[in-house]
C-alpha positions in Angstrom: 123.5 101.8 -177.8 119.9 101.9 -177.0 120.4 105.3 -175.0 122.5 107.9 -174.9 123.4 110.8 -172.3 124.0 114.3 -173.8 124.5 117.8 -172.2 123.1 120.7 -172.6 124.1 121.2 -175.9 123.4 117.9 -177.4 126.6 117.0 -177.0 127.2 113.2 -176.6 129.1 112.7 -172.9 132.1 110.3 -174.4 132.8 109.0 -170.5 129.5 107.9 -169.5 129.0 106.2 -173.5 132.0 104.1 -172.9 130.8 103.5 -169.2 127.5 102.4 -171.0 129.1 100.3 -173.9 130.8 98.3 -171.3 127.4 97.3 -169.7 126.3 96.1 -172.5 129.3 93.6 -173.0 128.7 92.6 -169.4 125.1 91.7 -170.9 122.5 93.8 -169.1 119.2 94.7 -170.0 118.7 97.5 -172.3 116.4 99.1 -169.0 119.5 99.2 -166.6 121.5 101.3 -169.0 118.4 103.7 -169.0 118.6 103.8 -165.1 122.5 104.3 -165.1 122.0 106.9 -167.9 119.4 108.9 -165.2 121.8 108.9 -162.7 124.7 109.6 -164.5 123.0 112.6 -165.7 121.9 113.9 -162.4 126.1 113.5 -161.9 127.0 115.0 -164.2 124.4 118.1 -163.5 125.8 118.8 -160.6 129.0 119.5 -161.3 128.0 121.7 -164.5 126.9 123.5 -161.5 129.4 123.8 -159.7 132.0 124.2 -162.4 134.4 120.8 -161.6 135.1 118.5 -164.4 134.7 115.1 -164.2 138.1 114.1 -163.8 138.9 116.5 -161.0 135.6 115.4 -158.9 136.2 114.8 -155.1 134.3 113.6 -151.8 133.4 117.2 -151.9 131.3 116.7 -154.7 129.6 113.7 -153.7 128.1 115.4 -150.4 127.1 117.7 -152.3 125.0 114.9 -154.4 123.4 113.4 -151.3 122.8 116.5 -148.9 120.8 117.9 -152.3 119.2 114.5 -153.1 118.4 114.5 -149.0 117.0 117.9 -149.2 115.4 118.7 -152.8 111.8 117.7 -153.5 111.3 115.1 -156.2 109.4 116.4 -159.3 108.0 113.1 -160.1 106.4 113.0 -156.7 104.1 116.0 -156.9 100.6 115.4 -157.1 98.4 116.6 -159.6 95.0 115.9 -158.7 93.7 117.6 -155.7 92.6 115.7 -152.5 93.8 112.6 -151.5 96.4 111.9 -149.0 99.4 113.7 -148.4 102.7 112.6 -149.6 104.6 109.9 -147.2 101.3 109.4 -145.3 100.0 106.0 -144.9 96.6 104.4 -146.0 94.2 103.5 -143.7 92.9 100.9 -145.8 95.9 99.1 -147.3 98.4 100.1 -144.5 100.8 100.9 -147.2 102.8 104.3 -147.0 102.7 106.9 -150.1 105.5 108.0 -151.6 107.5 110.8 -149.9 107.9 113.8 -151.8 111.7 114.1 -151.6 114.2 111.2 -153.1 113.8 107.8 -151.2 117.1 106.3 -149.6 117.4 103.4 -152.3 117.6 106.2 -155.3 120.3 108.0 -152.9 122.1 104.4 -152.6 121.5 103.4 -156.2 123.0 106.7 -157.5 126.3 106.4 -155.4 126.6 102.8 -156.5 126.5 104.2 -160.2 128.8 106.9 -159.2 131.4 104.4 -157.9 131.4 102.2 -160.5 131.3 104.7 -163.3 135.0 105.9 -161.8 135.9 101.9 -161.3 135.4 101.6 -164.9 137.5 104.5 -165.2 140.4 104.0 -163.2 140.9 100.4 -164.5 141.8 102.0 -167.7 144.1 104.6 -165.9 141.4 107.8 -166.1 139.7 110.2 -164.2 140.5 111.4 -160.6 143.1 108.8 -158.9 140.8 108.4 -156.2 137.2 107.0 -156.2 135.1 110.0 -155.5 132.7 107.9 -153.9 133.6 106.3 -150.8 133.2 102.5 -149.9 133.2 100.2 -147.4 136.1 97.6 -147.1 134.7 96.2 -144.4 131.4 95.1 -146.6 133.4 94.0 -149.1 135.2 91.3 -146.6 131.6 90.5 -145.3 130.3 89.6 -148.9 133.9 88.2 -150.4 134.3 84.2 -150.0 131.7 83.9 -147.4 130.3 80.3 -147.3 126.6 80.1 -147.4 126.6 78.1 -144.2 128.4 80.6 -142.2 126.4 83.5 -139.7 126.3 86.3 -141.9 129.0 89.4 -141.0 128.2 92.4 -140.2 129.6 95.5 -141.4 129.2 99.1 -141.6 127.9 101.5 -143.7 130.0 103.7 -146.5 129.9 107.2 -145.9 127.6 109.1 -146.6 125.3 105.9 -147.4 122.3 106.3 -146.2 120.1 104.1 -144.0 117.5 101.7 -147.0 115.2 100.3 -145.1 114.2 96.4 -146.6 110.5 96.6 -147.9 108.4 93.8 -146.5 106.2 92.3 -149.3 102.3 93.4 -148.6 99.5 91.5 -150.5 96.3 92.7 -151.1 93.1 91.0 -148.8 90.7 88.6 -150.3 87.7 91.2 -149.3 89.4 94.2 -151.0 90.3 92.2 -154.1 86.8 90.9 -154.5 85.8 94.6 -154.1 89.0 95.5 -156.9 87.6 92.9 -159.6 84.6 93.7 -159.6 85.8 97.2 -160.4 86.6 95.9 -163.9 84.9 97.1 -166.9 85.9 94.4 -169.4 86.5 91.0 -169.8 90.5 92.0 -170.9 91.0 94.0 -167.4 89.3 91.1 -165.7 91.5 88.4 -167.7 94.6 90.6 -166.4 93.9 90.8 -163.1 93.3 86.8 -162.8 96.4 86.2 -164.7 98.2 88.4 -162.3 97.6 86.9 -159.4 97.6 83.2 -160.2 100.1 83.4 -161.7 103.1 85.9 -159.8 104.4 87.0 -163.0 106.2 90.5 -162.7 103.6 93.3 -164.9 106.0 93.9 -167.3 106.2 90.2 -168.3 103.2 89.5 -168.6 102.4 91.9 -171.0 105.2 90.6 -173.1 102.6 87.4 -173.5 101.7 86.6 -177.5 99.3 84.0 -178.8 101.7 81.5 -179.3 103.0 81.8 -175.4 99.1 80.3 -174.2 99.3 76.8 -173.1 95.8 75.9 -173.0 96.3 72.1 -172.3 98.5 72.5 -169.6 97.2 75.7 -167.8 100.5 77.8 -168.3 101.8 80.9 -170.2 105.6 81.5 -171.2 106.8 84.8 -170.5 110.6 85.9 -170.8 111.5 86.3 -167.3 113.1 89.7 -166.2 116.7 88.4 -164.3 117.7 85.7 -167.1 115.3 87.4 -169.8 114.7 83.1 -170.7 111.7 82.2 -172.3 110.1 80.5 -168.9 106.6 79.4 -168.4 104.9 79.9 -165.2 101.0 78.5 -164.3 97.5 80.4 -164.5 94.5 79.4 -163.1 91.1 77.7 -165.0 89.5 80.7 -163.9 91.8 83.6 -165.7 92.3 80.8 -168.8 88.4 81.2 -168.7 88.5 85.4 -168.6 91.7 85.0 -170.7 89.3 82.9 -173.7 86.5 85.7 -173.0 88.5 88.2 -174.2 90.6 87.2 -176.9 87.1 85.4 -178.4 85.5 88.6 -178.4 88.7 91.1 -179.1 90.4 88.4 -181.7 93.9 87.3 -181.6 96.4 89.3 -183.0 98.5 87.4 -185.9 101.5 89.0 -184.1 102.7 90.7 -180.9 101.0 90.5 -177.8 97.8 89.7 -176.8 96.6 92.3 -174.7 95.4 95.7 -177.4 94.1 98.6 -176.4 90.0 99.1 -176.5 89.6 102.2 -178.4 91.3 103.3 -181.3 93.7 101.8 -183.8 94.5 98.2 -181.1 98.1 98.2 -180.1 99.8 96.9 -177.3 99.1 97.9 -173.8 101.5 99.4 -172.4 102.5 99.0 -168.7 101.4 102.5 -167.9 97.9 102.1 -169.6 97.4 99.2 -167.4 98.8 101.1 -164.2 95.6 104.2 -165.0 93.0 101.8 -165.0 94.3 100.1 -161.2 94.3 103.6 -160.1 91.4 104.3 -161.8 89.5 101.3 -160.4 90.6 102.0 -156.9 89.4 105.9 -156.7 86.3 105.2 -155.1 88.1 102.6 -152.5 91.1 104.7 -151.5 93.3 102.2 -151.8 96.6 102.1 -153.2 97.8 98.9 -154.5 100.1 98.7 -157.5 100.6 96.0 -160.0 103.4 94.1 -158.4 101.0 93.9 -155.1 99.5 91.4 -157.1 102.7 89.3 -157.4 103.1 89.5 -153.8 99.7 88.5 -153.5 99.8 85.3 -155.3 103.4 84.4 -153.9 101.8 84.9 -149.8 99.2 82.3 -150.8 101.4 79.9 -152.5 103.9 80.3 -149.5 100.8 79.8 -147.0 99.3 76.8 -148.8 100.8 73.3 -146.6 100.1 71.4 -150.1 103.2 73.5 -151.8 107.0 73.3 -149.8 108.6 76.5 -150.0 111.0 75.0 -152.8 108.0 74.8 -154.9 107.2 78.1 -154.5 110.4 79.4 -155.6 110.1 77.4 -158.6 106.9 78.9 -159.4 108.3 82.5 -158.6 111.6 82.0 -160.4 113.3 83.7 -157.4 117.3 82.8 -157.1 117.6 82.7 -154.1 115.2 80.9 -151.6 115.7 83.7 -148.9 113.5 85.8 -151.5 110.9 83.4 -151.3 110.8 83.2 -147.6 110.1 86.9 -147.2 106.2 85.9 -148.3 106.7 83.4 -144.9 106.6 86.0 -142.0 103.4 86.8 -140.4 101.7 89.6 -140.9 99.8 91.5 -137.7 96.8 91.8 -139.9 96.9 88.2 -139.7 96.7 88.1 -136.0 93.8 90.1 -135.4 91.4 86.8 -134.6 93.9 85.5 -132.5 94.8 88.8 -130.2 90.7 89.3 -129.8 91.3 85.3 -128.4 93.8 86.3 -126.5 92.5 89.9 -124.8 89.6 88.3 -124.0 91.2 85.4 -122.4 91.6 86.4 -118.0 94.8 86.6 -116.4 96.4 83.7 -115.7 97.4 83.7 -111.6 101.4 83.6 -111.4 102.1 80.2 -109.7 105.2 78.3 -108.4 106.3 74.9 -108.4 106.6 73.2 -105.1 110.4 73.2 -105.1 111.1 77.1 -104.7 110.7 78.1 -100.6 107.6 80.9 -101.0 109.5 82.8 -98.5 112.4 83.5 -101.1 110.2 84.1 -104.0 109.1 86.9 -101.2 112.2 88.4 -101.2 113.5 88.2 -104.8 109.8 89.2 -106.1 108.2 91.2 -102.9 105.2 90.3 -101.4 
């Protein structure tokens, strides 16, 4: 078990370990049993609190979950450093909006769908309450259940108490504000990063996975082990961050073993992704901006998606999305995109409304007034 939920006490919970075993038979990464494990916790919490055992828990309960999580600020949400914008605000610059400081609707959602399946589990093995204390939709679950890809896609209401998640459009950082970003980096390994970042679309966390042996300096590509199918897949760089990439490691060395990107000061060791998160935010204090590391992902996949030499197949092959409706999120315009074209277009005069011959000017009078 690579994590375990305990009480109080330091007590393992036995019903949320077997709920936790059983994901890993079902072969998911060691990182979704962490998430599960949270929100089990925060389950499991609340009724310590309000003295119902797990067995007994009702609908009851679960309102109680989501008017709290609807209501309670989010610790990891309060801001430390003074200044700044407020929480939930959006920047000026990027356009993006901050965090909010209470819990977003996808960690309401992704807690209920924990909840429900944790009593699924459960009740297939005859325990816990004989009801699911978690309502769901039957309706979604005709929508999604032998529908044929070429069919219109159903629609279908919300479980209760579900709330409202909002799908995040995908928002990649401007040419003129990642110049200004580069040249914010102090070293040749935070430069090498950044260029393998956004050539490439690899997710942060794979990237930084990359050892010596992963570098294909013939062909221009590094291997990484892709997060959905954790496969050993490689995906292309640039000559440029190859370049950046060679600057480094010739004045750093390369390790005999592990990855490739070490910390500067200190005993080297692997960066972790949070080291590499403090020096983006550090880089971007004196911009205001607010970009985060997957921003760079998006960014390389909108230029790959807007580039006529690649089809949009080829895209998702370079992405290593599963589905090719992922990859044509990176297709919709932007109104940042537009700006040159609406100052064309308010600057353009009026057109005068005219009529072909065939309508009789004395009924366009009446239907439209004089």
């Amino acid at each position: 078990m690579p994590y375990v939920v305990v009480d109080a006490a330091g007590r393992e919970i036995a019903p949320v370990s077997q709920y936790l075993e059983d994901l890993q038979l079902r072969d998911v990464s060691p990182l979704t049993c962490r998430s599960y494990g949270h929100d089990l916790l925060r389950w499991f919490r609340l009724l310590w609190i309000v003295d119902v055992g797990w067995e007994q828990a009702t609908e009851a309960e679960t309102a109680a979950l989501v008017g709290w999580l609807r209501s309670a600020p989010n610790r990891q949400r309060q801001r430390r450093s003074r200044g700044g914008f407020e929480p939930g605000a959006v920047n000026p610059r990027t356009g993006k909006q901050l965090l909010a400081a209470g819990y977003a609707p996808s960690t309401i959602a992704h807690n209920l769908s924990v909840a429900h399946g944790f009593y699924a589990f459960h009740l297939h093995f005859g325990r816990g309450p004989a009801v699911n204390p978690v309502p769901e939709s039957r309706a979604r679950r005709q929508a999604l259940a032998h529908q044929s890809p070429i069919e219109a896609k159903r629609q279908h209401r919300r479980a209760r108490l579900r709330p409202k998640v909002q799908a995040r459009q995908p928002r990649s950082v401007p040419d003129e504000q990642w110049e200004e970003l580069f040249a914010q980096m102090r070293c040749n390994r935070d430069r090498a990063l950044l260029a393998c970042y956004v050539t490439s679309g690899a997710r942060a966390s794979e990237l930084l996975g990359v050892e010596a042996s992963d570098v294909d300096w013939v062909k221009g590509q590094i291997w990484v082990v892709s997060k959905g199918s954790r496969l050993r897949q490689p995906v292309p760089v640039s000559p440029e961050a190859l370049a950046w990439l060679a600057a480094y490691l010739d004045e750093a060395g390369v390790p005999a073993r592990g990855p490739i990107w070490r910390t500067r000061r200190g005993t080297p060791r692997p960066l972790t992704y949070w080291a590499v998160r403090r020096i983006l935010q550090r880089a971007q204090e004196c911009f205001g901006t607010n970009w985060t590391l997957h921003d760079f992902r998006h960014t390389a996949a909108q230029r790959m998606a807007r580039d006529p030499a690649l089809t949009l197949v080829e895209v998702q092959t370079i992405l290593r999305h599963a589905h090719i409706t992922t990859t044509a999120l990176y297709t919709v315009v932007g109104l940042e995109d537009l700006v040159d074209k609406l100052a064309e277009h308010y600057q353009r005069p009026a057109q005068p409304t005219s009529w072909t011959a065939r309508y009789d000017a004395e009924d366009i009078a009446v239907v439209f007034g004089e």
